[in-house]
C-alpha positions in Angstrom: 0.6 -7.5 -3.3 -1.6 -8.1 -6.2 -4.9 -7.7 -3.6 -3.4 -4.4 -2.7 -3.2 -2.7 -6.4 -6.6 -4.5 -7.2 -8.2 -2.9 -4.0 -6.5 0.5 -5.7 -7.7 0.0 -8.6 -11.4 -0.4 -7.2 -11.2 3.1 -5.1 -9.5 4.6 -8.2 -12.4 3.6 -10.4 -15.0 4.2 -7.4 -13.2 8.3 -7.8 -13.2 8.0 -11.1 -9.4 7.9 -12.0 -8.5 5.9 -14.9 -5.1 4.8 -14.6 -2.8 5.8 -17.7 -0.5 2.1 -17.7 -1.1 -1.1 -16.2 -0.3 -1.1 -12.2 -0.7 -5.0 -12.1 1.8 -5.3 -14.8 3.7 -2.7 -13.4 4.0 -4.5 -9.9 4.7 -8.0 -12.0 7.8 -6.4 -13.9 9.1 -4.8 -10.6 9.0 -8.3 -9.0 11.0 -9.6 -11.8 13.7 -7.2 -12.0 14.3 -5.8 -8.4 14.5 -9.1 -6.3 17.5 -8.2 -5.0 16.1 -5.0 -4.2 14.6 -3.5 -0.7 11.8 -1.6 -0.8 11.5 1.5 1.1 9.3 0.7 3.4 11.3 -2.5 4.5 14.2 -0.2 4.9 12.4 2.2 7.3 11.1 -0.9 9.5 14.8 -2.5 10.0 16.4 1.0 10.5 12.7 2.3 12.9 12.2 5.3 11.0 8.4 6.3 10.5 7.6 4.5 6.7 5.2 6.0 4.4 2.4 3.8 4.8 0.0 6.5 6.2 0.8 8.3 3.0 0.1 5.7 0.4 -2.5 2.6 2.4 -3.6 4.6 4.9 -4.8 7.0 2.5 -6.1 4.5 0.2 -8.3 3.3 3.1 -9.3 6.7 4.2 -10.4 6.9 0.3 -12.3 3.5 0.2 -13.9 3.9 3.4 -15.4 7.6 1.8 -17.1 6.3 -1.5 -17.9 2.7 0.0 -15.1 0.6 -1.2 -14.1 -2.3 1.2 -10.0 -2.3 1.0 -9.6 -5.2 3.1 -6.1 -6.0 2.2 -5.2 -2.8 2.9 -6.7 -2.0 5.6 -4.7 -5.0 7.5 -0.9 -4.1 6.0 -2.0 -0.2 7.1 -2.8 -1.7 10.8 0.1 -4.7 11.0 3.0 -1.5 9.6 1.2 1.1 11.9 1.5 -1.4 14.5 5.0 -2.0 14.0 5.6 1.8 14.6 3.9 2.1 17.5 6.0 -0.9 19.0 8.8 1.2 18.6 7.1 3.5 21.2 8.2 1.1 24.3 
């Protein structure tokens, strides 16, 4: 997970944007108070409902790929959730 914010944090600095709080702190606080939580996107995948991963990753690599910014990471949970999806399909 951390990969994935620092890849954000490269196209958000590549665009300019200047985040207003800390998202790697941010992500390490979640971790500590939600592990009994589920995130959303886990949620869609057990129940096969479309998740929002072309909304936040996919976007983010649509972003990187525009100013030059390899989002590695990214790009691979974008393809492995899509993926998923399409599996559904058959």
């Amino acid at each position: 997970m951390e990969a994935i914010v620092r890849e954000g944090l490269g196209v958000a600095a590549g665009l300019g944007i200047t985040p207003t709080s800390d998202p790697l702190a941010a992500l390490e606080k979640a971790g500590r108070e939600a592990q009994e939580h589920q995130p959303s996107m886990l949620v869609d995948v057990l129940r096969r409902q479309r998740t929002e991963i072309a909304v936040l990753n996919a976007a983010l690599v649509e972003a990187g790929e525009r100013i030059g910014c390899p989002v590695p990471f990214n790009e691979a949970i974008t393809a492995i959730v899509q993926g998923i999806e399409e599996s559904w399909k058959t």
